[in-house]
N, C-alpha and C positions, 0 to 999 in steps of 0.2 A: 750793515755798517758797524756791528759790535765786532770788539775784537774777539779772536776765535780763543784765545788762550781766557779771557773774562769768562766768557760764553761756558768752558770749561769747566772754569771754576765756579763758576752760579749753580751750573747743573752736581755739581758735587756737593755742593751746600746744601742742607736740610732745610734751608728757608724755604719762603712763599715769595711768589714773583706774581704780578699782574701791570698790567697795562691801562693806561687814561682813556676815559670816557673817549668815545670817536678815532680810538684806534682799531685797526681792522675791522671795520665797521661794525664798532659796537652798539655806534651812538647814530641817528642822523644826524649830520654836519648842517645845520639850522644857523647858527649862529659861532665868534669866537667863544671858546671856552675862557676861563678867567682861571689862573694860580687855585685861588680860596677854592675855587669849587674842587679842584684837583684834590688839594688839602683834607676838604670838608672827605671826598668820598675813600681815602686812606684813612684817616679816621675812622670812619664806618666799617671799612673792611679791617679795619684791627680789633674794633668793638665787636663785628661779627662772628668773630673767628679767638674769642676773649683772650687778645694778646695787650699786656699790659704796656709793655716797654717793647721798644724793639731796634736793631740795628737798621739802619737806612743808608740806602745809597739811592745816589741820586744822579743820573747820567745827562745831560745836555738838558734841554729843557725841565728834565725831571727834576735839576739839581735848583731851582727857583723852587719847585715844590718841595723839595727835601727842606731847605732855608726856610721857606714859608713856617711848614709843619712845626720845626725846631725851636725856631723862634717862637710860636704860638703854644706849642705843645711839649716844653720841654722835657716835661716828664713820662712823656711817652716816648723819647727817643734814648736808647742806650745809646748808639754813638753812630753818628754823621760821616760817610763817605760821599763828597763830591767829585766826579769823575766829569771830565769835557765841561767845566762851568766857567762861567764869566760872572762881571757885578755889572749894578747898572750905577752909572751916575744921575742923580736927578739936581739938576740945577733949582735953585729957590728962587719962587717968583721977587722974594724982596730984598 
């Protein structure tokens, strides 16, 4: 579903690319996963690997965890790329 010429370009980059819990079965699928936990384990793998700051993109559902992160973490993001995103409207109960 990625575009081929993105695809390209990532693999050109000297970044670090990974994937969310319970993709290609990394996880058993138990339960929905929730944004924060996405969050919490980007975090970790940036703490693991002692990357202070970093560039982020964030593709279709990824780009709610990119937003999440940012918002939370802003000092741990050099600069924010969302790619295939949307916003959510939430209506107020009052």
């Amino acid at each position: 579903m990625w575009s081929p010429t993105l695809l390209r370009r990532l693999n050109k980059s000297n970044g670090n690319n990974f994937d969310n819990r319970g993709v290609g079965e990394s996880t058993v699928w138990a339960k929905e996963f929730l944004i924060n936990q996405f969050v919490n384990d980007t975090i970790g793998l940036l703490d693991v690997l002692n990357i202070t700051e970093a560039d982020i993109l964030g593709f279709s559902m990824d780009s709610f965890v990119a937003q999440e992160l940012a918002s939370k973490n802003p000092d741990r993001v050099n600069s924010l790329i969302l790619y295939a995103s949307s916003w959510r409207y939430r209506r107020s109960s009052s």
